[in-house]
C-alpha positions as semicolon CSV with decimal commas, in nm:
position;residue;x (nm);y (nm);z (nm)
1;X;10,764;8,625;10,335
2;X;10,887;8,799;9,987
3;X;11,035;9,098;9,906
4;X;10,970;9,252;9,520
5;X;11,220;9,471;9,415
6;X;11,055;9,705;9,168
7;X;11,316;9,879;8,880
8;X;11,115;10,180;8,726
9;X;11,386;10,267;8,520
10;X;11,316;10,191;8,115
11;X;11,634;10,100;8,071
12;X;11,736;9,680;8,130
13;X;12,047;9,596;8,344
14;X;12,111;10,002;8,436
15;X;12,229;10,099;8,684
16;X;11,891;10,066;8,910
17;X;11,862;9,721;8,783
18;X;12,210;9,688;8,946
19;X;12,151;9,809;9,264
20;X;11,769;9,654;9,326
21;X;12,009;9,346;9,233
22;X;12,223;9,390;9,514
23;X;11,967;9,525;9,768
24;X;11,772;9,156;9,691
25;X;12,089;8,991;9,766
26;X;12,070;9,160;10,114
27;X;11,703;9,028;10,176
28;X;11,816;8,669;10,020
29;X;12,092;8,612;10,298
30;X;11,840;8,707;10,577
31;X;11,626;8,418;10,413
32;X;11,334;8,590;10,284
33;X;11,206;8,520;9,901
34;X;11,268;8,801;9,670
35;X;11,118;8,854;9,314
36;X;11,240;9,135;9,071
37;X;11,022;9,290;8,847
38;X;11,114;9,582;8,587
39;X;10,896;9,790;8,416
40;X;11,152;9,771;8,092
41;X;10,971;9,643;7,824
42;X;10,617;9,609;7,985
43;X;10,308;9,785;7,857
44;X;10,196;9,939;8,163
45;X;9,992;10,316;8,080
46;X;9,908;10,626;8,291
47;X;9,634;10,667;8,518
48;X;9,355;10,823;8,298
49;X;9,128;10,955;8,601
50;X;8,822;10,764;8,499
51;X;8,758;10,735;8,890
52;X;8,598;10,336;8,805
53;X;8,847;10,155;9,098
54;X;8,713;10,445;9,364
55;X;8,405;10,197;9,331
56;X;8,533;9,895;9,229
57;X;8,881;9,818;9,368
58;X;8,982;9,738;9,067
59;X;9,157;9,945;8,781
60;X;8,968;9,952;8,383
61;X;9,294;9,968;8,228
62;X;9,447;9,613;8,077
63;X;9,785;9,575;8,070
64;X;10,098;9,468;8,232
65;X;9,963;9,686;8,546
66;X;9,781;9,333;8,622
67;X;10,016;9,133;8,638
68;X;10,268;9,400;8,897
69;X;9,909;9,427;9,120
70;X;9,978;9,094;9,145
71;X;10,347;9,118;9,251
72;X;10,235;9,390;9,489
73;X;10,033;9,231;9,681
74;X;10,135;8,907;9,743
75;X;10,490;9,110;9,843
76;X;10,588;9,161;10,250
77;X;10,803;9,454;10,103
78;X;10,862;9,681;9,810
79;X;11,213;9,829;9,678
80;X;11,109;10,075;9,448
81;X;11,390;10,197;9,223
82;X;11,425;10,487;9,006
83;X;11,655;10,715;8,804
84;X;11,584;11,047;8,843
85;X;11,480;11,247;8,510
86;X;11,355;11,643;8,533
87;X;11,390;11,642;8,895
88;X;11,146;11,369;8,946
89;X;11,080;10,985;8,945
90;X;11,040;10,842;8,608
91;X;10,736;10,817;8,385
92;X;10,709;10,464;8,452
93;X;10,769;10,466;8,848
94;X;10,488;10,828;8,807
95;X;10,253;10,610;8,627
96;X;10,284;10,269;8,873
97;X;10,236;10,542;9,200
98;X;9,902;10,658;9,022
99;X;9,756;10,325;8,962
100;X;9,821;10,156;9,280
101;X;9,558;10,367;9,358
102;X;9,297;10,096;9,330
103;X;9,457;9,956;9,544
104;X;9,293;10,165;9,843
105;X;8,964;10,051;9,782
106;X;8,804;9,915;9,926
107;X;9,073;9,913;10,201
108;X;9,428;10,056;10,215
109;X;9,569;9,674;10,068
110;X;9,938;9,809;10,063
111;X;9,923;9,874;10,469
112;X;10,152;9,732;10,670
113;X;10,432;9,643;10,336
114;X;10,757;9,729;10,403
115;X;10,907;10,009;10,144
116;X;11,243;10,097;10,100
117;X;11,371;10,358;9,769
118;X;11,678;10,341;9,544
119;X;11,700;10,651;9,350
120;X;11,997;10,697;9,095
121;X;12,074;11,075;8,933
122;X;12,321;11,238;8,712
123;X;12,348;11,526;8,936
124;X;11,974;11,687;9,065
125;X;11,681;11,583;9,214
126;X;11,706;11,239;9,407
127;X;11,523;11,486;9,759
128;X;11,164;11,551;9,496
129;X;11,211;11,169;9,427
130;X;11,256;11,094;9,838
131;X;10,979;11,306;9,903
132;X;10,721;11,168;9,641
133;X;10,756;10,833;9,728
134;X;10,758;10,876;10,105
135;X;10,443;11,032;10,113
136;X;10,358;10,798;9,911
137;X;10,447;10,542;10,179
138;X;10,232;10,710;10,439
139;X;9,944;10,754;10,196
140;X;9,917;10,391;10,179
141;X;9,986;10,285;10,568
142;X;10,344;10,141;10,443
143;X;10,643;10,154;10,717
144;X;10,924;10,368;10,569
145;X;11,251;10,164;10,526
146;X;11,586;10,367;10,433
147;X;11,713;10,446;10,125
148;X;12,021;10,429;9,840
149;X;12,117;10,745;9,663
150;X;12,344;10,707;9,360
151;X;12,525;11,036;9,128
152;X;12,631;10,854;8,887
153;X;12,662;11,120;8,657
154;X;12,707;10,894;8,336
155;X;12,956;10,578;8,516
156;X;12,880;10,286;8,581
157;X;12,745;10,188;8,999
158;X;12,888;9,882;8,955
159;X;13,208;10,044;9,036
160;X;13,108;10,242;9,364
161;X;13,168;9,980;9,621
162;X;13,011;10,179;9,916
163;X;12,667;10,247;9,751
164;X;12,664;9,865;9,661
165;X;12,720;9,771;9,966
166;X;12,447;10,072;10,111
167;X;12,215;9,867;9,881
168;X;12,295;9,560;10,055
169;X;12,226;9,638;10,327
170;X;11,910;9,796;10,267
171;X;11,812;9,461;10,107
172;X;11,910;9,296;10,473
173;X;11,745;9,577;10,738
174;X;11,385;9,538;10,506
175;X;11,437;9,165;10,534
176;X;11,415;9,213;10,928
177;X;11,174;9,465;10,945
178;X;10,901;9,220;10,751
179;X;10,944;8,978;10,998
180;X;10,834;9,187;11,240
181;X;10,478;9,136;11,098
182;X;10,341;9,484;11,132
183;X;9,985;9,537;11,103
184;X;9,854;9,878;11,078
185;X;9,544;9,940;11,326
186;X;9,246;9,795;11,168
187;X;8,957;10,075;11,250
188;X;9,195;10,334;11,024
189;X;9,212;10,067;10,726
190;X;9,009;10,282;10,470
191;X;9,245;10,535;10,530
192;X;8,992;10,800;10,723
193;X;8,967;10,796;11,119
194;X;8,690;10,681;11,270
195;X;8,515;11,047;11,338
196;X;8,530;11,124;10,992
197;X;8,380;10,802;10,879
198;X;8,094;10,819;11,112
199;X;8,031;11,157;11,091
200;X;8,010;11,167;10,690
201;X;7,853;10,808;10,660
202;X;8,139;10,703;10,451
């Protein structure tokens, strides 16, 4: 069993960094694996709607993206961590979101992964980055962990005890929750119900 935590921000050793850090130490002293990936640095582009991986399953676009699909799937659970810019996740987490959809076809492959958020803001807008990535979750047949909010509002999280620990401890509850080896049922793995697949011939 492994755990990724995923830091979306473009910044190295920010504050996300920090608390995807700490959440992993959570999932570490339940003894699951953990593997961090951030996006800082990596070459990984936008979706550009070319629609090839609704046929394929697999995305046109060559870059670092291969390597996280990877990391993504070989993962039990998936801490995805963001700072919050405009109201929103950032362009990196936006861009990761749109491309994992090849990764529905030509099943749901994310079903069943455990998937927890850490969100960090100045101020505004951590509840449009909640909401985004938990219907993300449900797109993709993921169970819905908790989550870490941080207003940081320009300091430093390493000094806010309580939303390291939070982090923690989210780290420790998606630890147990993958061990519970949930499987999503198998007859909605395409991500249409049976009716509407017989009915349409899809």
């Amino acid at each position: 069993m492994k755990i990724l935590g995923l830091s979306c921000s473009p910044r190295k050793a920010g504050n996300t960094d920090t608390l995807i850090t700490e959440a992993l130490a959570g999932v570490t002293s339940e003894g699951v694996e953990t593997e961090f990936f951030s996006v800082a640095g990596k070459d990984i582009k936008p979706c550009d709607g070319c629609g090839a991986c609704r046929k394929t399953g697999v995305c046109n676009i060559k870059d670092d993206m291969q390597t996280l699909y990877e990391r993504l799937l070989e993962a039990d659970g998936i801490i995805y961590g963001t700072p919050v810019y405009f109201h929103g996740m950032s362009a990196q987490a936006k861009a990761i979101v749109d491309r994992t959809l090849a990764l529905r076809y030509p099943t749901i492959q994310l079903s069943g992964k455990v998937g927890g958020v850490i969100a960090t803001a100045g101020r505004l807008g951590i509840i449009d980055v909640l909401k985004s990535f938990y219907f993300y979750f449900a797109f993709n047949h993921m169970i819905p962990a908790d989550y870490v909010i941080s207003h940081v509002a320009g300091k430093a999280v390493k000094e806010d005890e309580l939303t390291l620990k939070t982090a923690y401890e989210l780290g420790r509850e998606m630890a147990q929750m993958v061990k519970q080896k949930f499987e999503f049922p198998p007859e909605f793995a395409r991500g249409l119900t049976p009716y509407v697949a017989e009915k349409y011939n899809l």
